[in-house]
C-alpha positions as CSV (number, residue, x, y, z in Angstrom):
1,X,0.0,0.0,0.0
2,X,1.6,3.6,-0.6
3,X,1.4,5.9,1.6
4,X,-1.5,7.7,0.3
5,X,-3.4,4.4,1.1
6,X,-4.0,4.1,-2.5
7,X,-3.4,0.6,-4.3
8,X,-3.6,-0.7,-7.8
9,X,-6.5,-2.9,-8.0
10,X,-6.5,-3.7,-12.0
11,X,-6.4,-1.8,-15.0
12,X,-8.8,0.5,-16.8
13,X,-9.4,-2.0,-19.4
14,X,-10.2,-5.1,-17.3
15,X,-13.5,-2.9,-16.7
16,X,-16.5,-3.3,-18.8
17,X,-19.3,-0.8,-18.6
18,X,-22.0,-1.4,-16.4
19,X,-20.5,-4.6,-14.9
20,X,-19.3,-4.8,-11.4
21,X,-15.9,-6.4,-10.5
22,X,-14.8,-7.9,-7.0
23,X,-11.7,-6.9,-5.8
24,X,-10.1,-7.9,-2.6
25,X,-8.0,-4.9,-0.8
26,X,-6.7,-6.7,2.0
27,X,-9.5,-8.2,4.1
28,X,-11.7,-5.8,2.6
29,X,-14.3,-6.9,-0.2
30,X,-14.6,-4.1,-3.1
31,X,-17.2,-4.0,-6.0
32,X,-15.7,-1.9,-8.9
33,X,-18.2,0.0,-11.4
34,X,-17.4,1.8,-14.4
35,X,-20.3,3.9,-15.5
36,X,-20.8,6.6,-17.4
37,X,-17.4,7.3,-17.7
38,X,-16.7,7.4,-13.8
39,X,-15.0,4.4,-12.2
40,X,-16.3,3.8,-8.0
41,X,-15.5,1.7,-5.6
42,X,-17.9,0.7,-3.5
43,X,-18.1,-2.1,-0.5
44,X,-19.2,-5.3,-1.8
45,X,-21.7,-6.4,1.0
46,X,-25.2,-5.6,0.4
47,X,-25.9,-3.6,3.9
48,X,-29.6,-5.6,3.9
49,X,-28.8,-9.4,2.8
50,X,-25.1,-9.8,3.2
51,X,-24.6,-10.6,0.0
52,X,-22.6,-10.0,-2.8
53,X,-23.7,-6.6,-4.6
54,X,-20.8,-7.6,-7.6
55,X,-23.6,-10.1,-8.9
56,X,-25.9,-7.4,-9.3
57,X,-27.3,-4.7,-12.0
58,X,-25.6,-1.6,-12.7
59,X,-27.9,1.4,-14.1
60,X,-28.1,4.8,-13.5
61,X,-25.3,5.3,-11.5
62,X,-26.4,2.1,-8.6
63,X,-25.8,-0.8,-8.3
64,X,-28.7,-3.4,-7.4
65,X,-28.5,-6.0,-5.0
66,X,-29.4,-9.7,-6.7
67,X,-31.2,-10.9,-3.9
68,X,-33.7,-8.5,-3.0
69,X,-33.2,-5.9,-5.3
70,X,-32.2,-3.4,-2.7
71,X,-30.1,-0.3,-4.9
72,X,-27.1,1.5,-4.0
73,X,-25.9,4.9,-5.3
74,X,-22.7,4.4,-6.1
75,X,-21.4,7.6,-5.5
76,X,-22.8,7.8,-2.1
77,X,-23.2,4.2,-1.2
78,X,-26.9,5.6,0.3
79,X,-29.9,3.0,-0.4
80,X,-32.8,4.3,-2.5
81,X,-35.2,2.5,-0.8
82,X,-36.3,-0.8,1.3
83,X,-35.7,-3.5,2.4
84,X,-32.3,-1.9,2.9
85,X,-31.9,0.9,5.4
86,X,-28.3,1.6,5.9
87,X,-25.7,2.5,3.6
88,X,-22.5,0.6,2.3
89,X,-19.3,2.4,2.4
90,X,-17.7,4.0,-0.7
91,X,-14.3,4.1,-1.4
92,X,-12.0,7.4,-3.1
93,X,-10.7,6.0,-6.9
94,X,-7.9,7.8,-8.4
95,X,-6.8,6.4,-12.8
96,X,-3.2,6.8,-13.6
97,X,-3.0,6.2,-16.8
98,X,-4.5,2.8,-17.3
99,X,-4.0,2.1,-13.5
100,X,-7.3,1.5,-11.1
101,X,-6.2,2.9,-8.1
102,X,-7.9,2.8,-4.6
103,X,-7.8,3.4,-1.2
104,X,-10.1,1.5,1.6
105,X,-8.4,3.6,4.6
106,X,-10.7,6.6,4.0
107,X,-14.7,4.6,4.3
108,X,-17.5,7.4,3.7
């Protein structure tokens, strides 16, 4: 980890569109999104179910849980609605060049 606390993850181009990826940083389980021409990190533990939210839909800047369709913002991590209540944090991304770069030290 550098000292900023950010870490190379994978690279730009291992990302489709609208399709979450699960990354491990450490013990920490990460769902990367790139959409609409943003890449975000968020946690990959649905906040209702437990589950993983890498399995889900991606539109409109959320990600949907699989198993009881619970949807995140992923900017904010904030649910838009039942059956989940609480958020899941979101993680800061920084691209270098073709680099995915981020850091799980700073949870909002």
């Amino acid at each position: 980890m550098s000292e900023s606390g950010f870490v190379r993850v994978c690279s730009l181009s291992e990302l489709e569109d609208d399709t979450p990826k699960r990354v491990e940083i450490g013990s920490v389980p990460v769902s990367l999104v790139r959409t609409e021409g943003e890449v975000f990190a968020i946690n990959d533990i649905c906040s209702h179910a437990n589950v993983s939210l890498s399995e889900g839909e991606v539109e409109d800047c959320a990600i949907e849980c699989w198993l009881h369709g619970s949807r995140f913002d992923l900017r904010t991590g904030k649910p838009s609605g039942p059956p989940a209540v609480r958020p899941v944090p979101v993680y800061p991304v920084k691209i270098e060049g073709d680099e995915v770069l981020v850091s799980v030290t700073q949870e909002s």
